[in-house]
Backbone as JSON, one array per atom type, in Angstrom:
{
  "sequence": "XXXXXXXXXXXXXXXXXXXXXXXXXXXXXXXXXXXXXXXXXXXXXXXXXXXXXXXXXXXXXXXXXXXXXXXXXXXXXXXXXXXXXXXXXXXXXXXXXXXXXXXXXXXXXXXX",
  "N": [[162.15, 82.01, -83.07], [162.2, 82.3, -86.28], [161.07, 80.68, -89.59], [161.95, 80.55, -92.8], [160.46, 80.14, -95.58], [161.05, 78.51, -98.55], [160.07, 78.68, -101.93], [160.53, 76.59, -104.38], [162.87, 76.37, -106.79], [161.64, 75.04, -109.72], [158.89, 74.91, -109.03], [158.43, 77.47, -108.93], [159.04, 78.84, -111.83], [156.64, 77.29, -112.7], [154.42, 78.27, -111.51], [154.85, 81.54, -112.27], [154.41, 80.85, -115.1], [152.0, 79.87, -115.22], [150.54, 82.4, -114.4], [151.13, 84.42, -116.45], [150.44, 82.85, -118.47], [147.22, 82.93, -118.13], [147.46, 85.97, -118.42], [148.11, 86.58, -120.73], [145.78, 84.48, -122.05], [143.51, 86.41, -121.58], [144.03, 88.51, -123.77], [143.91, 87.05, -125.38], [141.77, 86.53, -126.55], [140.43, 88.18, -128.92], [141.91, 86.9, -131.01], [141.54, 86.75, -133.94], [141.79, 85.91, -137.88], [142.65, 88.3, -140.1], [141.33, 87.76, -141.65], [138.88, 86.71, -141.61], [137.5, 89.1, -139.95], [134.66, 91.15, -139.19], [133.28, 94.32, -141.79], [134.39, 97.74, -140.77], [131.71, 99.06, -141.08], [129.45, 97.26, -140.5], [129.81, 96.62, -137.72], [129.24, 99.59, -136.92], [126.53, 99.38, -137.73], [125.6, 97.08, -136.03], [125.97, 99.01, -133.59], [124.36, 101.31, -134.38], [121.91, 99.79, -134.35], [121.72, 99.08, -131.85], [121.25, 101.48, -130.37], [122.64, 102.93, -130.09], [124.93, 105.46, -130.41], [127.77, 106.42, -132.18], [131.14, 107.5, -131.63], [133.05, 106.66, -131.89], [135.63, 104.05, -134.04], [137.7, 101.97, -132.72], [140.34, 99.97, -132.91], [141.75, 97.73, -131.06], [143.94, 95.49, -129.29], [143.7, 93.59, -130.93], [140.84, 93.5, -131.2], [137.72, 94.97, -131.96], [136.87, 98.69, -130.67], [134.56, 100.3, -129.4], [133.91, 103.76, -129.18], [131.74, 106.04, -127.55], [127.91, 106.94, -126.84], [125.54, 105.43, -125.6], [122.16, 104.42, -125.35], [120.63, 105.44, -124.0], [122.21, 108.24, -123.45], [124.54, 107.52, -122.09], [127.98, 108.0, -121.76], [130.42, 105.54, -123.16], [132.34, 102.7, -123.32], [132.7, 99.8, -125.64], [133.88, 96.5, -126.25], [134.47, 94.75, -128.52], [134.21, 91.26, -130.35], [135.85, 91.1, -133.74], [135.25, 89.24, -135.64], [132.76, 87.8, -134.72], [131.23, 89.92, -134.02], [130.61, 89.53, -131.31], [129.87, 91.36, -128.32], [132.44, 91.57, -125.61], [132.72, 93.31, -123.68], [131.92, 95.89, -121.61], [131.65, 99.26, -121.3], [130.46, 101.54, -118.99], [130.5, 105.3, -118.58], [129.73, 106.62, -115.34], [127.47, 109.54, -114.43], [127.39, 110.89, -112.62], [129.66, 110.33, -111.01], [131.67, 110.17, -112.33], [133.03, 107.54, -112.63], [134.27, 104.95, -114.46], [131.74, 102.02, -115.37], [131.29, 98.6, -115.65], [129.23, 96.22, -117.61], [127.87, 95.0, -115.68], [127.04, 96.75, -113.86], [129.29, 97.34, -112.18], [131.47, 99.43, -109.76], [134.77, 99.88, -111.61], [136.36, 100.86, -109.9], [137.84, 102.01, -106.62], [134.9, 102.79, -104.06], [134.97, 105.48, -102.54]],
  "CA": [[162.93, 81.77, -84.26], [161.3, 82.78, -87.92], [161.67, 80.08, -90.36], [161.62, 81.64, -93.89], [160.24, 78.56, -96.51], [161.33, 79.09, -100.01], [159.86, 77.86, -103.07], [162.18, 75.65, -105.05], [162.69, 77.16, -108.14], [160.6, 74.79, -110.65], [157.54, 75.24, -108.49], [158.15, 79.58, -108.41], [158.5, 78.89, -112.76], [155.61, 76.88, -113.57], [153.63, 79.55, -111.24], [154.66, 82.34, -112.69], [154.04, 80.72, -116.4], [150.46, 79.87, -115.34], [150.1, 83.93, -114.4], [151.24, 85.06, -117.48], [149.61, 82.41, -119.49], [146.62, 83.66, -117.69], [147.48, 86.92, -119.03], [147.64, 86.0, -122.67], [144.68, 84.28, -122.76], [142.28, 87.77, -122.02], [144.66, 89.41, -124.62], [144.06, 85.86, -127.16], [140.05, 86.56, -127.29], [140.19, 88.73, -129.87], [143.04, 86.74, -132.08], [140.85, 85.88, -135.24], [142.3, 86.01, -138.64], [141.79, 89.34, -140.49], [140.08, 87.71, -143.57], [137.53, 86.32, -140.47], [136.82, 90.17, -139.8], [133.55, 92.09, -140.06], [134.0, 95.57, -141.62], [133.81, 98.47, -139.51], [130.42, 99.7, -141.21], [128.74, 96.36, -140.02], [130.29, 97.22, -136.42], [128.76, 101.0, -136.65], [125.3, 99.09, -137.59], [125.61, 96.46, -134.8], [125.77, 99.53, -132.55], [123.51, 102.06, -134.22], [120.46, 98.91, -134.07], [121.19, 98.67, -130.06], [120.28, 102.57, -130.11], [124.27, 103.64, -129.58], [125.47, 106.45, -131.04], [129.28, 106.18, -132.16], [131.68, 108.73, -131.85], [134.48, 106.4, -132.91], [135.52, 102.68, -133.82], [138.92, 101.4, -133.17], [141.21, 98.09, -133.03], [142.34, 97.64, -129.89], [144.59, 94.18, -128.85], [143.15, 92.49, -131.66], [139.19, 93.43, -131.37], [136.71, 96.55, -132.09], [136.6, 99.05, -129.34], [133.63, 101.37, -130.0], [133.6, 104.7, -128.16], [130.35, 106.87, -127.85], [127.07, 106.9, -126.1], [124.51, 104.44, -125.3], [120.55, 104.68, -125.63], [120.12, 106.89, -122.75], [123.08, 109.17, -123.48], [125.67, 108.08, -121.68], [129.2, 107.55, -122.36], [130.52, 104.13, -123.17], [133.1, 102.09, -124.12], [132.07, 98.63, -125.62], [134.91, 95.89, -126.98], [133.58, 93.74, -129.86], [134.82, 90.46, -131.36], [135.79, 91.48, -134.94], [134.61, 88.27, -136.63], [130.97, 87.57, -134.43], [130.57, 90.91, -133.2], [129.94, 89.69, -129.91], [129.82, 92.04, -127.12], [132.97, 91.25, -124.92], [133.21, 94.37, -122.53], [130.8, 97.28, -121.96], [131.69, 100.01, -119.75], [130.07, 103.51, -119.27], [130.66, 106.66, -117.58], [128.75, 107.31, -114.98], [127.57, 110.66, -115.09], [127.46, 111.34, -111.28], [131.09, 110.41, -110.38], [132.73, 109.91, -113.08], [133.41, 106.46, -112.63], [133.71, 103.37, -115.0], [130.89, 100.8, -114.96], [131.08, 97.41, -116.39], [127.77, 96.17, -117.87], [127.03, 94.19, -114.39], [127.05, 97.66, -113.27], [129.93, 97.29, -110.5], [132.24, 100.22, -110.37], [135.69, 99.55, -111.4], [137.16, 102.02, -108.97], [137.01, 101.82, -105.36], [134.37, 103.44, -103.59], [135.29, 106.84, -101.86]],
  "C": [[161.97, 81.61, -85.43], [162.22, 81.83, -88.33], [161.28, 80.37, -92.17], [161.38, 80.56, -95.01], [160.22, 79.5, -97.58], [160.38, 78.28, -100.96], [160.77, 77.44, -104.09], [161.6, 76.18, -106.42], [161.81, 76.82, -109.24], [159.19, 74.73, -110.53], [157.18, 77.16, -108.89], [158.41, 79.32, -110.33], [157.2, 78.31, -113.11], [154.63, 77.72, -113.11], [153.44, 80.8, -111.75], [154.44, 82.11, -114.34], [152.4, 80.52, -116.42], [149.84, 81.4, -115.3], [150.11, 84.28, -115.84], [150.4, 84.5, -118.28], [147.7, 82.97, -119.36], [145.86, 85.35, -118.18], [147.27, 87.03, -120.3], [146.72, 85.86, -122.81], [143.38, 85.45, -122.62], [143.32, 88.43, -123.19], [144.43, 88.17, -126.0], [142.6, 86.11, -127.4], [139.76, 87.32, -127.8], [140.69, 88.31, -131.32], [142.32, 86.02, -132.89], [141.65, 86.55, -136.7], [141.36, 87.62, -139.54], [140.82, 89.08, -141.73], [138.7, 87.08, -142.94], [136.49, 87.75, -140.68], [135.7, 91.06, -140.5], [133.86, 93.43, -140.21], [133.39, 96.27, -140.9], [132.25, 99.09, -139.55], [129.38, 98.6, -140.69], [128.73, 96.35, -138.49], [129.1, 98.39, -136.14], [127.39, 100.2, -137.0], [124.65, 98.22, -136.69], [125.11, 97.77, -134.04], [124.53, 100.61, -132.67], [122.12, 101.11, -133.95], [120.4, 98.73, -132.47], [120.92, 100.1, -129.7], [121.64, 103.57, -129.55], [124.34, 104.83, -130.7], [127.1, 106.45, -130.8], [130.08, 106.99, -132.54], [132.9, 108.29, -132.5], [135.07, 104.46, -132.84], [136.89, 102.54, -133.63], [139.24, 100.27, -132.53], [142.19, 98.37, -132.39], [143.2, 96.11, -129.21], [143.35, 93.19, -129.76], [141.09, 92.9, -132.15], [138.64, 95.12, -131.4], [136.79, 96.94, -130.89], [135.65, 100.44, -130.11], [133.81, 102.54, -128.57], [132.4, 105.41, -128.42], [129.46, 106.71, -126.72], [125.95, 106.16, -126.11], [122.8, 105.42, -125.34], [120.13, 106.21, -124.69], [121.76, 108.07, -122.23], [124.33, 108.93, -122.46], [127.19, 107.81, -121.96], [129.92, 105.81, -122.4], [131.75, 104.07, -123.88], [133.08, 100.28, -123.94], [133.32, 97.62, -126.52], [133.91, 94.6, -127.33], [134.61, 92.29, -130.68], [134.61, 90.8, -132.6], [134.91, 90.48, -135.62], [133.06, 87.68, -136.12], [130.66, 88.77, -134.15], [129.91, 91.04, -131.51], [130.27, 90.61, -129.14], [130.83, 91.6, -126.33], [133.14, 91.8, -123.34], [132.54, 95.04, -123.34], [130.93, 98.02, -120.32], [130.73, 101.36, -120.39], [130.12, 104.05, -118.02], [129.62, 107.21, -116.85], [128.72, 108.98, -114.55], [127.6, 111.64, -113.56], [129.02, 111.44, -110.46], [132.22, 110.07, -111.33], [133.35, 108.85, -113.61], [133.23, 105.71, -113.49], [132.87, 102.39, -114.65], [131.17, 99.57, -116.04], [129.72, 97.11, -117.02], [127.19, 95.48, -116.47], [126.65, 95.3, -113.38], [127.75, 98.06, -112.21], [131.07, 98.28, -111.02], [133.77, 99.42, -110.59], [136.77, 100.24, -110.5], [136.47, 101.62, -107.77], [136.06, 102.92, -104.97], [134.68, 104.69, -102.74], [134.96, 106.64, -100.18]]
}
């Protein structure tokens, strides 16, 4: 005999409000006021001084998303806090499989 345990309903909301909230907050670390923001030519000099080459800048859930190619040519895509410019996310294409890399270098795709 299977006994099937439920979760009582104000346990199965405050769970699924911690997920979502969860969710929000990677989508809130970009939410700075636009009179905070650096313009995009300070962006394109951030990236040309790390040795990037930028094929294109745009404003993505709040923050810079630079597309282009990194020092040693290869494809990238790097997401920027508008108002420090920090570095948030840095992927690139590797050039062997195609795959997304993070900057820790771990693919985001499974392995084959």
């Amino acid at each position: 005999m299977s006994m099937i345990h439920l979760i009582p309903a104000p346990a199965a909301f405050v769970v699924a409000l911690g997920l979502a909230g969860a969710a929000f907050a990677q989508d809130d670390r970009c939410s700075v006021p636009m009179a905070d923001w650096q313009p995009r030519e300070a962006v394109r000099k951030m990236a040309e001084a790390q040795g990037w080459k930028v094929a294109r800048i745009k404003i993505d859930d709040g923050c810079y998303e630079i597309h282009g190619f990194d020092a040693e040519g290869r494809r990238m895509d790097v997401e920027i806090n508008p108002a420090t410019l920090q570095i948030l996310e840095f992927e690139f294409e590797d050039d062997e499989h195609g795959r997304k890399r993070n900057r820790g270098g771990e693919s985001d795709e499974d392995n084959d």
